[in-house]
C-alpha positions in Angstrom: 12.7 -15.7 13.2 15.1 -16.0 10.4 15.1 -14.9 7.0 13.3 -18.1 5.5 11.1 -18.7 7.7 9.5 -14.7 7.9 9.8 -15.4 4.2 7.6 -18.5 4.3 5.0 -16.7 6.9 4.7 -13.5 4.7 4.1 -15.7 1.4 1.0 -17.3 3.5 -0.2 -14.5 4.0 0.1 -13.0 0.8 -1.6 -16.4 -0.2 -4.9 -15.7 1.5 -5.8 -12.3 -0.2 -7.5 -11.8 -3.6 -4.5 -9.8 -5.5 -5.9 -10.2 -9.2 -4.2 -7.5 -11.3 -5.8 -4.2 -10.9 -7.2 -5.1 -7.5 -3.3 -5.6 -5.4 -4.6 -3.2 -2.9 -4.8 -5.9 0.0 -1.7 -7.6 -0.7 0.5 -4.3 -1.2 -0.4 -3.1 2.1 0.5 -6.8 3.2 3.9 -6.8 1.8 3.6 -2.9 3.3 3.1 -4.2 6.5 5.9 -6.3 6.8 8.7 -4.0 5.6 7.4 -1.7 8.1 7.6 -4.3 11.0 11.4 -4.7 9.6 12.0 -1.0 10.2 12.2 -0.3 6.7 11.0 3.5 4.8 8.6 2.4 1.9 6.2 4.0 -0.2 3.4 3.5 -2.3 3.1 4.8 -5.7 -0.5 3.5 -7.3 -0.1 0.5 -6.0 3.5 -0.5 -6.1 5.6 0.0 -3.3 9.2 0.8 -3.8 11.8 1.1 -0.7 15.8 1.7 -0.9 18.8 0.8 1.3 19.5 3.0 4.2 22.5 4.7 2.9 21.3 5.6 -0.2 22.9 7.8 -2.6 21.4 9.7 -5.6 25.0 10.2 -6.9 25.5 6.1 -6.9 24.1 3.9 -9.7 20.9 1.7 -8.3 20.7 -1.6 -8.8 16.9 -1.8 -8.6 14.8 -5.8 -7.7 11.4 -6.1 -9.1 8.7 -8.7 -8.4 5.2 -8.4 -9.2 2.4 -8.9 -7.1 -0.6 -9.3 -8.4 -2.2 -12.7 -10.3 -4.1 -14.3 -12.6 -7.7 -15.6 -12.1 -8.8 -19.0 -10.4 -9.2 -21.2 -13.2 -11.5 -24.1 -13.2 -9.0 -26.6 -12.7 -8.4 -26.3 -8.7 -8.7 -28.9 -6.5 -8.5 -27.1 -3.2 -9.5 -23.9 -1.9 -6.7 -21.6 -4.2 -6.2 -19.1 -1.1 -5.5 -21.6 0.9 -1.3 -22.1 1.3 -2.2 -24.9 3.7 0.5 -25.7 6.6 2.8 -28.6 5.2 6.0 -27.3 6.3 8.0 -28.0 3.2 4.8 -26.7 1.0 3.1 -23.2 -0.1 -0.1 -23.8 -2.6 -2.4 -21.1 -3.8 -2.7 -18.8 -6.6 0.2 -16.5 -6.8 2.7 -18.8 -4.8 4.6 -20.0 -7.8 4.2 -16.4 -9.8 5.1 -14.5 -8.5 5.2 -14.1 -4.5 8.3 -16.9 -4.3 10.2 -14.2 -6.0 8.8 -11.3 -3.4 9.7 -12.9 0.1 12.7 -13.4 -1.5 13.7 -10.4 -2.8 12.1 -9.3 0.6 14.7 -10.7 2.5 17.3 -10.1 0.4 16.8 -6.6 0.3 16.5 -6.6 3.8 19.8 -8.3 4.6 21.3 -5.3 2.9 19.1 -2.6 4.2 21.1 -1.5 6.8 24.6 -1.4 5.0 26.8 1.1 3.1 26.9 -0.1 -0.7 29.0 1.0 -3.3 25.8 0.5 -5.5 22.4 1.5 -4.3 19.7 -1.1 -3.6 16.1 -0.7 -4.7 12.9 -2.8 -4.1 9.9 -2.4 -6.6 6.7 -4.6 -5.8 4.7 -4.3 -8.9 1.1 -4.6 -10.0 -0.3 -5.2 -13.2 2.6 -7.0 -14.8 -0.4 -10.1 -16.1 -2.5 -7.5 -17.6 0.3 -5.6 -18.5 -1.5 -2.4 -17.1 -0.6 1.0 -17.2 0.1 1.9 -13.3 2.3 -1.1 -13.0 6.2 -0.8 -14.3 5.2 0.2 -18.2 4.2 3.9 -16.1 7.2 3.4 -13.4 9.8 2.6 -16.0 7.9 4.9 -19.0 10.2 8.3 -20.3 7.1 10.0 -18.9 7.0 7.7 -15.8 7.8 7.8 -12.4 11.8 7.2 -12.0 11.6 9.8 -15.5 9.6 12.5 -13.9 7.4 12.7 -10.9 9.9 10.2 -8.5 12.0 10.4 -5.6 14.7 7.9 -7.1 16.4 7.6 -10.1 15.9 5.5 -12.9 17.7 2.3 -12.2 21.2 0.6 -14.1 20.7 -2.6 -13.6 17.3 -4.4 -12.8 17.0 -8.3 -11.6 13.3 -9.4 -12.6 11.9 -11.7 -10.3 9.9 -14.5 -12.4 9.9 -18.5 -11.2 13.1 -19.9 -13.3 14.1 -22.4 -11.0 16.9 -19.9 -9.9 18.6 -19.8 -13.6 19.4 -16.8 -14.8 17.5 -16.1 -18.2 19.7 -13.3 -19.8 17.3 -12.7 -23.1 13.5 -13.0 -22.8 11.2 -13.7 -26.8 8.9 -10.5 -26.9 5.4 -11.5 -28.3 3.9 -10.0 -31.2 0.1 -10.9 -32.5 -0.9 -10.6 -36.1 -4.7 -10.3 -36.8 -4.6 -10.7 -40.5 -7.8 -10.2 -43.0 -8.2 -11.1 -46.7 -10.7 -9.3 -49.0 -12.2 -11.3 -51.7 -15.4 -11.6 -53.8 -18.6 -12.7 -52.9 -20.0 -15.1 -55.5 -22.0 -18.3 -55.8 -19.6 -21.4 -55.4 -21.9 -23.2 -58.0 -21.1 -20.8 -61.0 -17.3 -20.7 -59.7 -18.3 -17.0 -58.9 -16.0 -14.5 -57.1 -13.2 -13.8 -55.5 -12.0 -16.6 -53.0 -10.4 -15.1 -50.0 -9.8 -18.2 -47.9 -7.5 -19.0 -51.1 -5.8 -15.6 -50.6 -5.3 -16.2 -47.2 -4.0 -20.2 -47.5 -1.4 -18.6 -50.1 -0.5 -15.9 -47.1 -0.8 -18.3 -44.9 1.8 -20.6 -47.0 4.3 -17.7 -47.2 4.4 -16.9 -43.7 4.9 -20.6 -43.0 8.1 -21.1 -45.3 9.7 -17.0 -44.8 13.0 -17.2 -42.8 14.1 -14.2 -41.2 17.7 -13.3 -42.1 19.0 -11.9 -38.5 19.9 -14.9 -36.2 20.0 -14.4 -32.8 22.8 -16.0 -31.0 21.0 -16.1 -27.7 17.6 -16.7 -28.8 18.0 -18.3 -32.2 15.5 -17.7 -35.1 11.9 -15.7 -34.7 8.7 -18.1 -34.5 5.9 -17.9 -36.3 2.6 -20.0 -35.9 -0.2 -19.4 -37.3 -2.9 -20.1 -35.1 -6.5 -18.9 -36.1 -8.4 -19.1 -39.1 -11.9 -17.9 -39.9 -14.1 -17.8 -43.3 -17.4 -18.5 -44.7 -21.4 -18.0 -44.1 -22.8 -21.4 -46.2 -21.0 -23.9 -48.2 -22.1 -22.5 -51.1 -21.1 -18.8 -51.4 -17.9 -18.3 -52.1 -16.4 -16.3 -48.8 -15.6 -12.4 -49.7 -13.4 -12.1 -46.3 -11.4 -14.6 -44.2 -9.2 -13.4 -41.2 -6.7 -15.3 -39.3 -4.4 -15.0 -36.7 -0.1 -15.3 -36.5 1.4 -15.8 -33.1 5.1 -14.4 -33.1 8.0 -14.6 -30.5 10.9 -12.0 -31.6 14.1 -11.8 -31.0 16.5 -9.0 -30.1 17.1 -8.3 -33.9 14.2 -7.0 -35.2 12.0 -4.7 -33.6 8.1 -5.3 -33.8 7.6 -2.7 -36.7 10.2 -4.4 -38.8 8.9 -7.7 -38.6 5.2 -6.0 -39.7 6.7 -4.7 -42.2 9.1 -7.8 -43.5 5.8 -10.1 -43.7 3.3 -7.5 -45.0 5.7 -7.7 -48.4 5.0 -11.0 -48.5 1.3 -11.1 -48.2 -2.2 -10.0 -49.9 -4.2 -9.7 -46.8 -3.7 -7.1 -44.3 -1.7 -7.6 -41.3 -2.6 -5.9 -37.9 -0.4 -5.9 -35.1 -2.6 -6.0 -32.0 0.5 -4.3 -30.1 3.8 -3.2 -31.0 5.4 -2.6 -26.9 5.9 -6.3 -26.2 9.6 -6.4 -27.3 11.8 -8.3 -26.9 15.1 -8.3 -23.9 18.6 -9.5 -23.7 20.9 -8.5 -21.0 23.9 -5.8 -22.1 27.1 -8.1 -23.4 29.9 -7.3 -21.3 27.3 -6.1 -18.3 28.6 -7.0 -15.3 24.7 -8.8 -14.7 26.3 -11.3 -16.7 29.5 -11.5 -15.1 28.3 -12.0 -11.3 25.9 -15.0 -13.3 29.5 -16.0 -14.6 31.5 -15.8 -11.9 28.7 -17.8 -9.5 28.4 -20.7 -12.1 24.7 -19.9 -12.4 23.3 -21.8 -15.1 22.2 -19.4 -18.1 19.4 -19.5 -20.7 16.9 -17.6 -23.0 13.3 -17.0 -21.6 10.4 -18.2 -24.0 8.1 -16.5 -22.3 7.3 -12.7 -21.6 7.7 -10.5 -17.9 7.9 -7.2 -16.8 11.4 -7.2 -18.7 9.6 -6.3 -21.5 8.8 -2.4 -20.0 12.3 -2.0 -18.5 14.4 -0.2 -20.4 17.7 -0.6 -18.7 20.3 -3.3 -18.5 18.3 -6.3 -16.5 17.7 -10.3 -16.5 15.3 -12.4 -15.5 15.8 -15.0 -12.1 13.5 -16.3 -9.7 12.6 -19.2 -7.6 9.7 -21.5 -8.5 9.4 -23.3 -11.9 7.2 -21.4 -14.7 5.4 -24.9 -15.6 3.9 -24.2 -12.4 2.8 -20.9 -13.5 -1.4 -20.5 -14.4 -2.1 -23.9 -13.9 -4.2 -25.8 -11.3 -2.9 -26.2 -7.7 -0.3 -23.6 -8.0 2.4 -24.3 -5.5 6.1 -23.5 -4.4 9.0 -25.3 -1.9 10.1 -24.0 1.0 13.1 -25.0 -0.4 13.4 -23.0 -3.5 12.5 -19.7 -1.6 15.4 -20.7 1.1 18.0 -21.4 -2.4 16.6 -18.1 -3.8 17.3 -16.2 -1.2 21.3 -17.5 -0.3 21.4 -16.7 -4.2 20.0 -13.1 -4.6 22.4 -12.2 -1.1 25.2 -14.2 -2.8 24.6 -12.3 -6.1 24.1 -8.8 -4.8 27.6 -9.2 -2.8 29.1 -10.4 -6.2 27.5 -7.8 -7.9 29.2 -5.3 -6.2 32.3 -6.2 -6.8 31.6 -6.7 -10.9 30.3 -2.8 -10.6 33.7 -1.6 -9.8 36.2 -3.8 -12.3 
């Protein structure tokens, strides 16, 4: 069989068991399976399964692929049976085809392509659980300073990481964190009669106001400005008591300028009420300038962009992008689904990129 089509086979598989984050047990030994059929050394550290090249070398740098595999819930909206891929040759449905087991068969096969040869640049495959939940076994414990490649591992921390998350093959070089504001404002209690009180709704519609019109001063020029929206809003017990407390929520995507505590700290000047970050770790990524990640997606014309949405780039702290086959539309949604086709152009890319790679590694 060739690479696509033990690609295509494995991603069935993978289709047909239950993998919802914490419970990846099934599918890791699936994925297990199958590297083990190829001949290739793998282990299993709580649940993720990691394997390098044949000829590696702990004195070379590692250019480390991570995919994760685990998924969201069924949501209501399916139509057919979500572990079912179904047989359509051109076709893959279920939960977790789109996002994120395109992007491992893929890596998969790329990896294996190289597993046998002498690199300049070490090769490493991570197959990672938790990334929906964020979790802590998943890569925030693998890439922690405390972590695995940190402490307790066999390998090395990676240099470079590719992140495997469906973007249609395009090469997302800076990725938005995501920061959540729960924000309260005190008041008075009083009857609204007697114009009584303290109103804290009007509190937090002037906060509210100030968020809305605040520019941030640091531009990005990859991601552009930081977003704001404000998103929840909650006051009042009876129309006629004037409300002593009203709380609403402010949904921000960061960019590379600011770290989360800064922009706490930039919009808490502005505001009465009390802003709460629910947490600070979701930051956001940009790939190194001048890192030779973005001169093999220069050199192979791959199409570049900024990611609005968050990945497992968000826990890695070395140099890394984002590329993957599939289409994040597709992601979380109904009748989940991938091509045959984008897993075969995702594989002739990752090989065609890893060979490039090389070469950028030693300019």
């Amino acid at each position: 069989m060739t690479l696509l089509e033990d690609s295509v086979s494995l991603l069935r598989q993978m289709v047909r068991i239950p993998s919802l984050s914490g419970e990846e047990a099934g599918v890791a030994a699936c994925v297990g399976a199958a590297l083990a059929d190829w001949g290739i050394p793998f282990e299993n550290v709580r649940g993720n399964v990691l394997a390098v090249n044949r000829r590696f070398d702990p004195a070379r740098p590692t250019l480390a692929m991570d995919a994760h595999l685990d998924t969201v819930p069924v949501n209501n909206g399916y139509t057919r049976d979500p572990f079912d891929p179904g047989m359509d040759p051109g076709i893959v449905y279920g939960l977790g085809s789109n996002d994120d087991g395109g992007s491992v068969v893929s890596m998969m096969a790329a990896f294996r392509h190289f597993f046998e040869r002498d690199l300049p640049v070490n090769l490493m495959l991570i197959l990672s659980r938790q990334e929906e939940v964020s979790g802590p076994d998943g890569t925030r414990w693998l890439f922690a300073p405390d972590g695995y490649f940190a402490t307790e591992g066999r390998y090395p921390m990676p240099r470079w990481v590719i992140v495997g998350e469906p973007t249609g093959m395009r090469a997302a070089t800076s990725e938005r964190g995501l920061l959540v504001l729960d924000g309260e404002a005190q008041g008075v209690s009083g009857h609204a009669a007697r114009d009584e009180g303290v109103n804290a709704l009007y509190i937090a519609l002037d906060d509210i106001a100030a968020l809305r019109s605040h520019v941030f001063g640091k531009h990005s020029p990859v991601m552009g400005d930081v977003r704001l929206t404000v998103t929840q809003i909650e006051a009042g017990q009876a129309h006629n008591v004037i409300p002593d407390r009203c709380r609403f929520v402010v949904d921000i995507r960061p960019t590379e300028q600011y770290s989360n505590t800064e922009i706490v700290e930039e919009l808490q000047s502005l505001c009465r009420s009390t802003l709460r970050a629910r947490n600070l770790a979701n930051r956001s990524s940009a790939t190194a300038p001048g890192s030779p990640l973005l001169r093999t997606v220069e050199a192979l014309g791959i199409p570049a962009f900024s990611s609005p949405t968050t990945s497992d780039w968000m826990r890695i702290p070395c140099d890394a992008l984002k590329m993957g086959p599939g289409e994040s539309s597709r992601s979380h949604r109904p009748d989940e689904f991938i091509l045959v086709s984008e897993i075969d152009q995702a594989i002739e890319v990752y090989i065609a990129f890893i060979e490039k790679f090389y070469g950028n590694t030693l300019e």
